[in-house]
DOFIMAR-115476 format. One record per atom (N, C-alpha, C, O): y, x, z. Coordinates in pm, whole numbers, plus 32768, in hexadecimal, padded with zeros to 4 digits. Layout:
residues N
YXZ...
This chain:
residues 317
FD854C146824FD014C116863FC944C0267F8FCB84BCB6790FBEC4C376806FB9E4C2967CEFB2D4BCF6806FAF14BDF6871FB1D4B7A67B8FAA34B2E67DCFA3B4B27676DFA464B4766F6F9E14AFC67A7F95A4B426777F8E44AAB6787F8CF4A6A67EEF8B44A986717F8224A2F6719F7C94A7266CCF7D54AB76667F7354A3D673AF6D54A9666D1F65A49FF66C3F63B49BA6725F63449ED6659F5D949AD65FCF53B49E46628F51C4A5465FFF4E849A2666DF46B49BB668BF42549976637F44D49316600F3C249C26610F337499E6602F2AE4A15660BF2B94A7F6647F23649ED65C6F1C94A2065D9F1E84AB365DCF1E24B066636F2154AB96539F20B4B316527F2704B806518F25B4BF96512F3004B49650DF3994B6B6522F3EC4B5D659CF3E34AFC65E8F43A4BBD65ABF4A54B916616F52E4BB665ADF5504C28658CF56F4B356585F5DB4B676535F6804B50655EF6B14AE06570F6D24BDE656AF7124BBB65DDF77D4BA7656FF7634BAC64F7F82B4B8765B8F87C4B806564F8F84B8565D0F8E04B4D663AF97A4BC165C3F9C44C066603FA404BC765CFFA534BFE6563FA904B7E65E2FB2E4B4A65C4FB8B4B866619FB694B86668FFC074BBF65FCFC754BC86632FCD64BB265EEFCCD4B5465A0FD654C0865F2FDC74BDC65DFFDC24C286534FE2D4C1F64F8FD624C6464F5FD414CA2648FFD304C166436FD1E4BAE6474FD364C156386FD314BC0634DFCA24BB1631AFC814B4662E9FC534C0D6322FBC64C36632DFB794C466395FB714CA463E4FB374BCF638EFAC64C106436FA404C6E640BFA1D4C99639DFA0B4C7A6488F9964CE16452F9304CA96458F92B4C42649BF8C44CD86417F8644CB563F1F7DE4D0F6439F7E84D89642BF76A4CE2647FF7024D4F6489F67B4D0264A1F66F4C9064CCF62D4D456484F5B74CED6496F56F4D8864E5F5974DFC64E1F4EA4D416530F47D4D886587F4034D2A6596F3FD4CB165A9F3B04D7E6589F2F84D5E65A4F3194CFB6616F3794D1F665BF2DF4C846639F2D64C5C66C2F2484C8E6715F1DA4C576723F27B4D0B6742F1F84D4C6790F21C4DBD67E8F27C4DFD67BDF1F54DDE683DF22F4E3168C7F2804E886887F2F24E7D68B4F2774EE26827F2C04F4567E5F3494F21679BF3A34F726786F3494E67676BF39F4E5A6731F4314E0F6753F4A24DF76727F3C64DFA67D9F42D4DAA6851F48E4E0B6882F5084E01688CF4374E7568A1F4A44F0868C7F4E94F46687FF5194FA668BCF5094F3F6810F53D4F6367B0F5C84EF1678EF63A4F036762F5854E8767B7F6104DFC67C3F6674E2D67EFF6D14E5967C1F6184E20689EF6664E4668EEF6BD4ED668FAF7294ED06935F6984F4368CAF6DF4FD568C3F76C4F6D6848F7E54F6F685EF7404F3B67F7F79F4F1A6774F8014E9767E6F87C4E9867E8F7B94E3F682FF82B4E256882F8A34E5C68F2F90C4E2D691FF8594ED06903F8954F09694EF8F14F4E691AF9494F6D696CF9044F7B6898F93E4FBD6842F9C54F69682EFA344F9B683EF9AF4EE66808FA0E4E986802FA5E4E246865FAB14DCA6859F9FD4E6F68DEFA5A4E02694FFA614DA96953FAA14D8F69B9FA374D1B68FFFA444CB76909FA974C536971FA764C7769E2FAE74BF36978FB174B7B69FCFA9A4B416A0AFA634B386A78FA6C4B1969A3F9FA4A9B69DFF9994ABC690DF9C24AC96899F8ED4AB96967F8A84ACA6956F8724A23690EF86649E86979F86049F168DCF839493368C4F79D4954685CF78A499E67FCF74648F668A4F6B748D5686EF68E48586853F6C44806689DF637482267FAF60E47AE6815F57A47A3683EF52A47E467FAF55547676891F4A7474C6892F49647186821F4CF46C167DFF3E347A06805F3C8478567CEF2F547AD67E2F2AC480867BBF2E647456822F27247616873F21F47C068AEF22747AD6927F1E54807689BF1CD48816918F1F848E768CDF1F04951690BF23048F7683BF25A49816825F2E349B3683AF2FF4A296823F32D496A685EF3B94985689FF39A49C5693AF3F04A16695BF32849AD69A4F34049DC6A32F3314A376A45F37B4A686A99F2AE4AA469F7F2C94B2F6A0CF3814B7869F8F3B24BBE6A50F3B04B6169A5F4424B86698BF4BB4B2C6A08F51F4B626A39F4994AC36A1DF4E64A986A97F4CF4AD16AF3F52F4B076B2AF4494AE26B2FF4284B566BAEF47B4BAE6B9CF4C74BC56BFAF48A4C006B17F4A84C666B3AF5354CAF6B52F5584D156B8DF58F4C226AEAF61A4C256AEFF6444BF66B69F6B54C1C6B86F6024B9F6BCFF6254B7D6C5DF6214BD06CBEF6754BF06D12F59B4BF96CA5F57A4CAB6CF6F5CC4CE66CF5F5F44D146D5FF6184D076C6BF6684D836C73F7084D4E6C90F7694D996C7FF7114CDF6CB4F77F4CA86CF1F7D94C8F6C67F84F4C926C8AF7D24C7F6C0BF80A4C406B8EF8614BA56B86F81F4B416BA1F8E54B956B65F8F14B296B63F8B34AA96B07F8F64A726AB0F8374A856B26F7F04A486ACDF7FE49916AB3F81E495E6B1EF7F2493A6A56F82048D76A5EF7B4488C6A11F7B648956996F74048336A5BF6DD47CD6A0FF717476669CBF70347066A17F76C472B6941F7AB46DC6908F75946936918F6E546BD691AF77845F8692BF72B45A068FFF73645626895F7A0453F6862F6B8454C6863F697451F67CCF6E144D667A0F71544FC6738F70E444367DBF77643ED6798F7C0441567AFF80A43B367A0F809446C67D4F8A444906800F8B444F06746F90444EB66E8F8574528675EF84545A166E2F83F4547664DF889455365ECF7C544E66662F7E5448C65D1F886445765B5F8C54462654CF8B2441A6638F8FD43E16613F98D445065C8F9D644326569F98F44C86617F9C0451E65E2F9C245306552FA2B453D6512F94145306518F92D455864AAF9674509644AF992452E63DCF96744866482F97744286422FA48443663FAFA8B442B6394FA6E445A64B1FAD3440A6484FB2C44B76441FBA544B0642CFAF04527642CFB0745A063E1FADA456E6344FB25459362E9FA94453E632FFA7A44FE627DF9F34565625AF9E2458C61E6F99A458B62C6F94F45FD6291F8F34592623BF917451E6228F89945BA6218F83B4590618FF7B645F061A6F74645C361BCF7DC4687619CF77C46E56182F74946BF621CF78A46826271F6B046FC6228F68046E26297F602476E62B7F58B476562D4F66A47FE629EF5E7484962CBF5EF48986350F644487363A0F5B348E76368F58B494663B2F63C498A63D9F69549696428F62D49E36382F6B54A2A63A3F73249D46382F7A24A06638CF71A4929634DF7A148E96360F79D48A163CDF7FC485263D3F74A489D6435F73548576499F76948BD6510F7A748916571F74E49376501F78649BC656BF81A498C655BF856496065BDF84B499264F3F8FE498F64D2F91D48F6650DF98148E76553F8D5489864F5F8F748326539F8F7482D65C7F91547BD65F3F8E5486F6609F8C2488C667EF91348CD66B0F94F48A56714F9294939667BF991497F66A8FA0F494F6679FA6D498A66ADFA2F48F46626FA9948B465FEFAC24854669FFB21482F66E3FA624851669AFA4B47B36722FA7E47F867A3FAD847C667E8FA44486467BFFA6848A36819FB1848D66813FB6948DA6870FB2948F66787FBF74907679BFC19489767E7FC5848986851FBDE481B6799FC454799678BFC3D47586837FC894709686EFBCC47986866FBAB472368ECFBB84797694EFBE7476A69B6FBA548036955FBA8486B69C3FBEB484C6A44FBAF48796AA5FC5C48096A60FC4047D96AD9FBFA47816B1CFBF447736B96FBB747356AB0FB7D46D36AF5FABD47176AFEFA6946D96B3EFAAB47606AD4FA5047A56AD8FA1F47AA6B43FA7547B36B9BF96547A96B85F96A47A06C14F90348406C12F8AA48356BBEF90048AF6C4DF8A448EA6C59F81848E36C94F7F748B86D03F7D449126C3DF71948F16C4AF6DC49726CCDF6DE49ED6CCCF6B0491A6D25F68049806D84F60E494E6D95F5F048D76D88F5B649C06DBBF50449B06DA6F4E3492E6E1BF52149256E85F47048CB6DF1F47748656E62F41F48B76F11F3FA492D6F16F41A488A6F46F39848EF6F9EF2F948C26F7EF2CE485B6F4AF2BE49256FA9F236492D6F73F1C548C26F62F17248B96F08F1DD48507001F1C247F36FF9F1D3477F6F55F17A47556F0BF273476B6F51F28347016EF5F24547726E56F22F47256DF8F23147DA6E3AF20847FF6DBEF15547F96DF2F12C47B36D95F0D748176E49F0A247D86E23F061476C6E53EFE847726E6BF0A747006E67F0AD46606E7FF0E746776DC5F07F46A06D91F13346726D77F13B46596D0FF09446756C90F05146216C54F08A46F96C96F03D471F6CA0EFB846BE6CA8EF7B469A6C43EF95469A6D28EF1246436D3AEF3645B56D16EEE945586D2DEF8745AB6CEFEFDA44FC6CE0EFC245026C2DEFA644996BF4EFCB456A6BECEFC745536B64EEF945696B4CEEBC453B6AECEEC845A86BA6EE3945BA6BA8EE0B45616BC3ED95455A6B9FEE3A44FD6C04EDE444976C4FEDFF44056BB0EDAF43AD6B8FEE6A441D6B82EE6043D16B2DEE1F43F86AA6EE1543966A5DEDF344606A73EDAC44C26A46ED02445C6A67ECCE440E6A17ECD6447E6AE1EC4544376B02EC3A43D56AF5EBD543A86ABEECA243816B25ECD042FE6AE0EC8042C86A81EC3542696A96EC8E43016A14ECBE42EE697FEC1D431D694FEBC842EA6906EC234377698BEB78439D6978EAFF4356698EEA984344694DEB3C43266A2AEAD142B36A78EAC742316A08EA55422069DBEB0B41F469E8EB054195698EEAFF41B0690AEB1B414968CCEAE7421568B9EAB0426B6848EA1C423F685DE9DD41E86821E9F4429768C9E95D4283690AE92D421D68DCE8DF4210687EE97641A66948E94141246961E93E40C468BBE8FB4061689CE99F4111686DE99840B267F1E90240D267B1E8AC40846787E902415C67B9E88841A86776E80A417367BDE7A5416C6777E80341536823E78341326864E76E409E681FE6F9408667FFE7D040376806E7C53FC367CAE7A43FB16753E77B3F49671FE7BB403C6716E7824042666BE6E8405B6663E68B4036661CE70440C766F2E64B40F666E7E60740AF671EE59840E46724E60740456751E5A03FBD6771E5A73F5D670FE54B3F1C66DDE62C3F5B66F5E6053EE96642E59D3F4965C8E55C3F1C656AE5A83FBA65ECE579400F6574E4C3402065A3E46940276551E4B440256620E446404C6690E41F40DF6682E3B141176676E49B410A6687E47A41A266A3E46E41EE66F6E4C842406706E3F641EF674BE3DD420867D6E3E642786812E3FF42896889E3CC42E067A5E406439067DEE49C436267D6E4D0434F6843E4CB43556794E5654370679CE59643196809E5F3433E6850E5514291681DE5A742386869E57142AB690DE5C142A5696BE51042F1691BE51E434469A5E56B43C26986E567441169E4E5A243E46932E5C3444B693CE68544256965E6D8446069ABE68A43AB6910E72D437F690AE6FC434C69EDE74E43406A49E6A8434469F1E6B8430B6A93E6CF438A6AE9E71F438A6B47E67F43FE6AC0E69844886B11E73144BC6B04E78444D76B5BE73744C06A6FE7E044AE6A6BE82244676AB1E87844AC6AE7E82A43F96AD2E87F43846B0AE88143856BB4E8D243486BFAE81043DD6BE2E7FE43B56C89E87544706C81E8C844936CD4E85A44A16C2EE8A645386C4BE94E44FE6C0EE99445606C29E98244C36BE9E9E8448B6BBDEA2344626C38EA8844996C65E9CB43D46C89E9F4439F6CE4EA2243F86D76EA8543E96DBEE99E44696D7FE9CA44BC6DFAEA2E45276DFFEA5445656E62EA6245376D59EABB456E6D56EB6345186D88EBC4453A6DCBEB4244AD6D44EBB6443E6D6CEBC544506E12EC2044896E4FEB6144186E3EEB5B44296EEFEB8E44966F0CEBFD44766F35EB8545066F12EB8945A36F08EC5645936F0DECAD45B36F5EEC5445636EADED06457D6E7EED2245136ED6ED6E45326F32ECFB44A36ED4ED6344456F13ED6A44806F95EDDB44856FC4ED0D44AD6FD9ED1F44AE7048ED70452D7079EDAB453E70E3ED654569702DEDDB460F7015EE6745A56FECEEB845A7704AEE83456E6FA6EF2F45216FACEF1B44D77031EF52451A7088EEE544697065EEF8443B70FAEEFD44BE714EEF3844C371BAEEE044EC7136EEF4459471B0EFAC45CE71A9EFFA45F27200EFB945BC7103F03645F670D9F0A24597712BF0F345BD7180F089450570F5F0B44490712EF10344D371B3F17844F671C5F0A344D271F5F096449E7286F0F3451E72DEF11845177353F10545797292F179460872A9F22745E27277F2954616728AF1F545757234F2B0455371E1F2CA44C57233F278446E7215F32244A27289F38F446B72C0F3C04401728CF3DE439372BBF3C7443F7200F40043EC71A2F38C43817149F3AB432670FCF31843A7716AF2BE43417151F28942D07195F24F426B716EF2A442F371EDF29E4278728EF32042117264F32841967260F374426E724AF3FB41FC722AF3D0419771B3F3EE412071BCF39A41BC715FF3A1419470DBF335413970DBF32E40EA707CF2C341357152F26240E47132F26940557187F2213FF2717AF2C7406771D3F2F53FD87227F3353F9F71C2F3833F5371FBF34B3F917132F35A3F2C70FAF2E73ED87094F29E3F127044F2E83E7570A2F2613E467041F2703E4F6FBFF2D13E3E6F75F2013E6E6FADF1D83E9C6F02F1F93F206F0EF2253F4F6EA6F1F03F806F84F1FC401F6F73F19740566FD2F1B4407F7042F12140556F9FF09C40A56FA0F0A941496FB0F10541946F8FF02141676FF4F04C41FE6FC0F04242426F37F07742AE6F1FEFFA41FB6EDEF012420E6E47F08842216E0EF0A3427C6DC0F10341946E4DF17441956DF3F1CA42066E69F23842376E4FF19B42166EBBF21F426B6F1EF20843046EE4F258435F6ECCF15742F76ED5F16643956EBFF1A143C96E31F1CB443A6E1CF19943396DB1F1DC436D6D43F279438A6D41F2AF43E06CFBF2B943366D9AF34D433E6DB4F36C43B76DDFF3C443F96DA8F31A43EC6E5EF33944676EB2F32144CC6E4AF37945226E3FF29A44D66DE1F27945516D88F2C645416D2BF2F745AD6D0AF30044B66CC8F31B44F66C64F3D744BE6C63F41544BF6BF9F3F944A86CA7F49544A46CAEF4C645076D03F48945186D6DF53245536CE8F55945D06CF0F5D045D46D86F64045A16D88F58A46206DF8F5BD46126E42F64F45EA6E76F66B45A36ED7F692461A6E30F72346076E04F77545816E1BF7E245666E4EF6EC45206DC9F73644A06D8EF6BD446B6E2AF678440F6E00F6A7447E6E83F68644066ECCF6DD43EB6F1DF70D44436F65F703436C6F24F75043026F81F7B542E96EF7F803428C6F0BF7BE430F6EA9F84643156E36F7EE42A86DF3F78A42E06DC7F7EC425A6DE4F7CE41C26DAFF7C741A16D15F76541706CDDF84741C46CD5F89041A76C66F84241EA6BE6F80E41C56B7DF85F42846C44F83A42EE6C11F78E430D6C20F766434E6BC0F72042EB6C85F6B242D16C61F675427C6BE8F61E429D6B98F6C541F96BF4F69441BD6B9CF68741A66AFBF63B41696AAFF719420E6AF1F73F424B6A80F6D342CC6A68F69E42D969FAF6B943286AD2F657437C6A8EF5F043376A69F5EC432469F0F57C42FB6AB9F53042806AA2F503424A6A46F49142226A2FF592424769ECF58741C9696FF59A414F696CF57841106908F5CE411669CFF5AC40A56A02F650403669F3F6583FBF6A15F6AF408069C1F745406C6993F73340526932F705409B68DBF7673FA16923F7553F5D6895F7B23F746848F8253F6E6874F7973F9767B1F8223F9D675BF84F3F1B66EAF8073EED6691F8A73F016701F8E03E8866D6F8E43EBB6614F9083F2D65F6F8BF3E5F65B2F9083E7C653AF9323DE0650FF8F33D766518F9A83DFE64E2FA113D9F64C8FA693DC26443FAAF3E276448FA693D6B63C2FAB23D98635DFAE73D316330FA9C3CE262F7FB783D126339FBB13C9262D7FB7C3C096323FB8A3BF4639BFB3D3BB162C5FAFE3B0762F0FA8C3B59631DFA823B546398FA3A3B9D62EAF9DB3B9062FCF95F3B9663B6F9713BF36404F9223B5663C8F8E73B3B644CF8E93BC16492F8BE3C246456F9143BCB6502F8F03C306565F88D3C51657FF8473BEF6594F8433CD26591F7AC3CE765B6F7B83D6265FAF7F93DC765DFF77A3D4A6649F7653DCB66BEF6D13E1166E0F6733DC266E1F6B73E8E66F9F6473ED166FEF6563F206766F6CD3F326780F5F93F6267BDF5FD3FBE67DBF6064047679EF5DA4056672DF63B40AA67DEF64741376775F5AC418F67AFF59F42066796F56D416167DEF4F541B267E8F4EF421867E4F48A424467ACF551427A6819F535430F683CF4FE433E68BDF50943046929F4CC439968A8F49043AD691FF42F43C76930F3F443C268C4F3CC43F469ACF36243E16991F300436069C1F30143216A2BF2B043536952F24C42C5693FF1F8429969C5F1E5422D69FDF1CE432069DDF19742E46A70F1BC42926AC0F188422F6AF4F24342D66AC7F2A742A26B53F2A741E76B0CF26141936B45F2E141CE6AB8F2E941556A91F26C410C6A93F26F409E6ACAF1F041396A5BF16440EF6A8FF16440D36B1CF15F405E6B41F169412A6B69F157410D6C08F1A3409D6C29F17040356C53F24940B56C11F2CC40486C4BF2813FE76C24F2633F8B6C6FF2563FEF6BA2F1F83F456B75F1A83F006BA1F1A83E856B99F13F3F596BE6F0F23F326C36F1143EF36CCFF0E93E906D0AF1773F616CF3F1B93F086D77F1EF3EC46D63F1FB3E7B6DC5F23D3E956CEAF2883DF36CAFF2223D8E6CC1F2443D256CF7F18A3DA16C92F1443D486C96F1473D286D11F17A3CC06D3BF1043D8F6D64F0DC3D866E08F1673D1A6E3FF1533CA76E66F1F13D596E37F2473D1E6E79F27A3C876E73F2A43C466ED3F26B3C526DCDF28C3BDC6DABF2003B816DFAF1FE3B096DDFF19B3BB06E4DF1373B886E63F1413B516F1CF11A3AEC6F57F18D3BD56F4AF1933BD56FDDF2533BC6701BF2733BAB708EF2983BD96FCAF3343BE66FE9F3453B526F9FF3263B366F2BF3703B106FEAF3C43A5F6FD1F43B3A986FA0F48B3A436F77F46C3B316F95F50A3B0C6F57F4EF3B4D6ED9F5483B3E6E85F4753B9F6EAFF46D3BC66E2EF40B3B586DF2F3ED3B496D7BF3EA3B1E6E4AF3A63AA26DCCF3D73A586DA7F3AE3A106D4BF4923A436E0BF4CE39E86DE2F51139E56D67F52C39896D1AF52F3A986D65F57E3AD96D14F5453AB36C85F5843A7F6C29F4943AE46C86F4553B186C3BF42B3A616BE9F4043A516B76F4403A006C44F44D39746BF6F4D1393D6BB4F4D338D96B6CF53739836BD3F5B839706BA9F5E539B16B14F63039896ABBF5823A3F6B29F5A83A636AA2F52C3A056A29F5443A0869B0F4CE39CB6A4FF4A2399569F0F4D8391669C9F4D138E56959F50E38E66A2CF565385F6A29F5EE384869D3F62C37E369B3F60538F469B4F68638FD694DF635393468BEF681395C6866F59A3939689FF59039366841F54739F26825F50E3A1367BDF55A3A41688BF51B3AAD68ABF47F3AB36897F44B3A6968EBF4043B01682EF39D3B096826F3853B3C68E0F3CB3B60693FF2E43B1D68BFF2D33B416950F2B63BD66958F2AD3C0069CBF2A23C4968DCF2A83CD868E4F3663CF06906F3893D536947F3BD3C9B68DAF4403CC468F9F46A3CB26977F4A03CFF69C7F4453C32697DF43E3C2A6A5DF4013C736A85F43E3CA26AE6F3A63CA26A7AF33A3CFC6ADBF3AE3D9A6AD3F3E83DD56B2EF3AA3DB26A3FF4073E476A44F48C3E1B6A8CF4BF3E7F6ABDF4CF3DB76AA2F5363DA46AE0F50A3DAA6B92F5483DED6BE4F4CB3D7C6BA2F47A3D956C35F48D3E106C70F4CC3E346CD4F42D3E646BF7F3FB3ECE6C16F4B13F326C2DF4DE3F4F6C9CF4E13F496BD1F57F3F566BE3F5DE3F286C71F6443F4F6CABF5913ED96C7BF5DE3EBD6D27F5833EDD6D8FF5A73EFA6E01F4F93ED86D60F4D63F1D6DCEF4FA3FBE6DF8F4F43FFC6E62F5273FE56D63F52D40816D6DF5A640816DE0F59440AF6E50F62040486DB6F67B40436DB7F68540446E8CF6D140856ED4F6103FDA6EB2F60C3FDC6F3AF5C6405E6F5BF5DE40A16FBFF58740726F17F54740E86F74F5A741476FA2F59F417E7010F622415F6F30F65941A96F4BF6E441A26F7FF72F42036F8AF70441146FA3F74440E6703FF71D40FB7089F76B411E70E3F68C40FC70AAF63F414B7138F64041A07142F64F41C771B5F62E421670C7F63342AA7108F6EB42C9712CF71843337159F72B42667111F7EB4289710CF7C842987197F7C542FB71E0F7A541EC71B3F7A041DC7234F763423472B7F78D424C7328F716424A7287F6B042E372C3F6EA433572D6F7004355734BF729438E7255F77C43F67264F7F943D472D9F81E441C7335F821436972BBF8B7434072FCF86A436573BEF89A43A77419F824433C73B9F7E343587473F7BF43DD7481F78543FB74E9F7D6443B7428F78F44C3743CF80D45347442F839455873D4F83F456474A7F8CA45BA74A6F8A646127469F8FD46317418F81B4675745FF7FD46E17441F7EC46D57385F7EC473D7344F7E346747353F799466172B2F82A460A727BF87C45DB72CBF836460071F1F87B45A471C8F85F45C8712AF852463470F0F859452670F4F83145217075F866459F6FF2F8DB45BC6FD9F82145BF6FCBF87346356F4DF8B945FF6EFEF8F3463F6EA7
């Protein structure tokens, strides 16, 4: 069998082809409508079992569209699954076209466990979509607001109205979006479920619903592992045990869980109990809170099991 990983970025798509040959192949293409089709004719050429990618922020989705479209067996690796790969292969080099071969290496070694990538529906892409925009204005709105604090210490009165015309068009843009995700909200099933628990807002439901991959909801283990949110133990000889999270994933999702950690250790008596227990063994209070936030994930996605489990027609992927 041939399997196949291709290496994204801006301006490369670099693919790489393993089989039972002692030489895999090698190809690179433009990442741009012309060079995607040209992949694909070169995948088609070689048939591939399974197709393996890694995210790699919006320049990997034009090429996922299109390998899903065309019904491709395609496979989104996840990032720590892939480091850890790397590590425990002895790689070192870290480029472009050694990252395709790693990939497609990954894809020999794991192919059954491989899950295929199918497009989400239109809704959850743009609820993702307005979920990464809204934190976007975010970020802006309080840009603004810092700038307006410089330009009154400074008394710079054109600018401090001009940063205000900016700031009221900032804000109605915010309004504008939020109220386009409560719309999105209020169509997913699975957001009603998710918000009967405390510390799950429509902020943190809609980051769960946009940016965790349909697949893994109600799968617990496996959310929280995409997440980042799976602590890794290092342990050598005498020396003290120390544990971290592996922080893969994407960042958003983990800001939000944080935020509903706060909310929850605030309104839930069993996560504040929790969330006083781990400081009581000596836990900073950013390590309780991420431990929170980790179980809260972890419930949400006992509720959608549970959800699914009442629904004859649906069942978790």
């Amino acid at each position: 069998m041939t399997f196949a990983g291709i290496d994204v970025s801006k301006p490369h798509l670099d693919l790489a082809l393993v089989s039972n040959s002692p030489k895999p192949t090698r190809l690179r293409f433009p990442n741009t409508p012309e060079g995607r089709q040209a992949l694909l004719a070169a995948l088609a050429h070689h048939n591939p079992a399974w197709v393996a990618l890694e995210p790699t922020g919006p320049y990997h989705l034009p090429l996922l569209r299109l390998l899903a479209e065309k019904g491709l067996p395609v496979a989104l690796v996840n990032p720590y699954h892939l480091a850890a790969f790397r590590k425990a292969k002895g790689e070192r080099n870290k480029t472009d076209r050694q990252d395709a071969l790693l990939l497609a290496r990954y894809a020999q070694v794991y192919h059954e466990d491989l899950r295929a990538y199918t497009l989400p529906p239109e809704t959850l892409q743009t609820l993702k979509a307005l979920v990464g925009y809204r934190e976007d204005l975010a970020g802006r709105e309080q840009a603004i607001l810092n700038q307006m604090e410089a330009a009154e210490w400074a008394g710079s009165r054109e600018v401090l109205a001009l940063l205000q015309k900016e700031l009221s068009c900032v804000k109605a843009l915010l309004g504008e979006v939020e109220a386009r995700i409560q719309a999105l909200l209020a169509a997913l099933p699975e957001a009603e479920v998710l918000m009967g628990l405390p510390g799950v807002g429509p902020q943190v439901a809609a980051a769960v619903l946009a940016l965790l991959p349909p697949e893994l909801w109600g799968r617990a283990k496996a959310a929280a592992s995409y997440a980042g949110l799976i602590p890794e133990r290092e342990e050598s000889g005498k020396s003290v045990e120390r544990g971290r999270l592996s922080r893969k994933g994407p960042p958003l999702l983990r800001r939000k869980l944080y935020m509903g950690a706060l909310v929850a250790v605030r309104h839930d008596p069993e996560m504040r109990a929790f969330y006083h227990r781990l400081l009581s063994r000596g836990k900073t209070k950013k390590q309780a809170l991420l431990a929170v936030a980790h179980k809260l994930l972890r419930r949400m996605m006992g509720r959608l099991r549970e959800y699914y489990a009442g629904q004859p027609a649906q069942g978790v992927a």
